[in-house]
N, C-alpha and C positions, 0 to 999 in steps of 0.2 A: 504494500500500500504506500501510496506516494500522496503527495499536498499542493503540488506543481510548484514549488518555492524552489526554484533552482539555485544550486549551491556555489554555482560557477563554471568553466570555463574548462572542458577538457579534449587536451591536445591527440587528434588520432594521428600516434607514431606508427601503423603497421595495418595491413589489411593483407591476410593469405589466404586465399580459397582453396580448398580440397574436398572433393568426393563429395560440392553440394551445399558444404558447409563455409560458412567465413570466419576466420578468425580474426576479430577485430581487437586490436590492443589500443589502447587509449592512456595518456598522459592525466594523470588526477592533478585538480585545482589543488591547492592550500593544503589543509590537512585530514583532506578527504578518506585518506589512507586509514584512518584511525581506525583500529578495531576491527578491522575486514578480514573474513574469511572465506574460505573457497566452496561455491555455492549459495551466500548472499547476492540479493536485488539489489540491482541497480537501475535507475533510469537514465537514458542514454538518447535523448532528443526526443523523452517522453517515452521511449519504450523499454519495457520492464528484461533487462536480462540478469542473466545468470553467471557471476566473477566464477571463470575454471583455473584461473590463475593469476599471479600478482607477484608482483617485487616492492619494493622502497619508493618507486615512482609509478610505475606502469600498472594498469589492471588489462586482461584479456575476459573477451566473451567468445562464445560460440556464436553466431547466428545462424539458423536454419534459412532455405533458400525461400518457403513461404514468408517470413518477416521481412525478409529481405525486400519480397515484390509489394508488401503492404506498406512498408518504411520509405523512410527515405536514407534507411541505413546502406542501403545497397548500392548507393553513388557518393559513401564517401572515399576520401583519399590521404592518404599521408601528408599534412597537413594541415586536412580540416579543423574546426574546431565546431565543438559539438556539447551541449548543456548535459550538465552531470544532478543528478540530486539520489543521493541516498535513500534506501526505505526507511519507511517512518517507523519511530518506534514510540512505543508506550510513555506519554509523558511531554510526546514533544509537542510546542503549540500548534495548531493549524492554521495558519496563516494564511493557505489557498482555499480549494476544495478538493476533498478527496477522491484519488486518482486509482487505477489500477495498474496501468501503465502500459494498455492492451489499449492500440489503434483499431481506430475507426473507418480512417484515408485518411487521404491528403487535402491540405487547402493551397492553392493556388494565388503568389501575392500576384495582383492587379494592379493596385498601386500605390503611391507613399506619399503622404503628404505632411509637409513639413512646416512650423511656423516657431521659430525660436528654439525653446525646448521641448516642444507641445511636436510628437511624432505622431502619426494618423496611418495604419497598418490598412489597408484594407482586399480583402482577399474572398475566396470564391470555393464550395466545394460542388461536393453530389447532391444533385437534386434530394436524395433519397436521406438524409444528412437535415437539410432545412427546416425540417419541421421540430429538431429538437435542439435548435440553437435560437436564442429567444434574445431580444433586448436586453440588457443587463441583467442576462442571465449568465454562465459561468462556458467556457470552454478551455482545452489547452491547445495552443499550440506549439510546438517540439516542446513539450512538456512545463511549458507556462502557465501559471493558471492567471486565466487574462477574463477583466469583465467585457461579456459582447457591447459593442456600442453599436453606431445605426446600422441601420440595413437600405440598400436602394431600392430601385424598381429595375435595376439590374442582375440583382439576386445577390449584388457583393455585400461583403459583412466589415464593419471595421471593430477593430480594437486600438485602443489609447496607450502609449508608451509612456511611461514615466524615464526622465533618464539613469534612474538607479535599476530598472530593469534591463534597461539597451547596453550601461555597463559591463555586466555580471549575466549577460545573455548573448547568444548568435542575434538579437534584435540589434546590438550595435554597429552588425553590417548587410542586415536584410536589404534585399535586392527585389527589386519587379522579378517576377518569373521563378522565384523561388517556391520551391516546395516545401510544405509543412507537414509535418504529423499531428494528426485531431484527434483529439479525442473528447469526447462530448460526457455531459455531464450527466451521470447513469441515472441520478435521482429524475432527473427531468427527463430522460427516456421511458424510464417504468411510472411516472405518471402520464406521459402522454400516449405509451402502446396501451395503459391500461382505460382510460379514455378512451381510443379508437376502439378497443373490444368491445367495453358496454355500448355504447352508441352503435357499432354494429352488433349486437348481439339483440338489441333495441328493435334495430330496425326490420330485424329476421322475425 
């Protein structure tokens, strides 16, 4: 379980593929290292993997080739850099909303709009997606938890950047035509499938 409070900033030193699998090794922010063991969660642009190995600096995941084509972990490159936030554990504050760390799709930036320190993210997913992203209601993207702001008659959705998030986030070099990782906020999915049911269940 994740909070989408990302922790900062971690460097991918190494990507090997074999037999299907990727092995993604990644450079940890600060003192993210602390306390880690093999087979702890990690979220890694919002998606929940599993540490198979670790040194003093470095942590490695496996990714399977399904995560790979629902992420957008499968285009990155030695390099990138890429949002880290540890599992939560018992005690710690919540300061986003509660994540699983299991994508949805992708959101597509559109466009950026920019006024001082005031950033305007505004981006695009699946139709099939829209119905459970609501006005300042909650979503994450690469594992952000961000409040939705307006919607057009475009079907785009914007979110608000503070600059202590564009810091300590891949938002402080988000690009037009960038792909995100979504994930939508579960509470408001099983209220709204659960609503489609009775009303159709209503109308049968």
């Amino acid at each position: 379980m994740f909070t989408g409070i990302v922790q900062g900033l971690g460097e991918v030193v190494a990507v090997a593929s074999q037999g299907g699998i990727s092995r993604l090794t990644i450079r940890m922010p600060g003192d993210e290292l602390s306390g880690l063991t093999t087979g702890a969660s990690i979220a890694i642009n919002g998606t929940c993997l599993t540490v198979v190995a670790w040194n003093t600096m470095d942590v490695s995941f496996d990714v399977i080739d399904e995560t790979l084509k629902l992420t957008n972990l499968g285009a990155l490159q030695a390099g990138d850099f890429v949002n880290v936030e540890r599992a939560a554990r018992f005690g710690d504050e919540i300061g986003g909303h509660l994540l699983s760390g299991h994508i949805h799709g992708h959101a597509l930036v559109e466009r950026i709009e920019s006024d001082g320190d005031n950033l305007a993210v505004w981006w695009s997913v699946k139709e099939s997606l829209h119905k459970y992203i609501l006005p300042k209601g909650y979503v994450a993207l690469n594992g952000c938890s961000l409040t939705v702001g307006e919607t057009q008659v475009d079907g785009c959705l914007s979110v608000h950047l503070i600059p202590e998030t564009r810091r300590i986030t891949t938002f402080g070099a988000v690009r037009v035509g960038d792909r995100l990782n979504v994930e939508i906020d579960t509470q408001t999915q099983a209220i709204v499938d659960t609503v489609e049911r009775v009303m159709a269940g209503r109308q049968s």
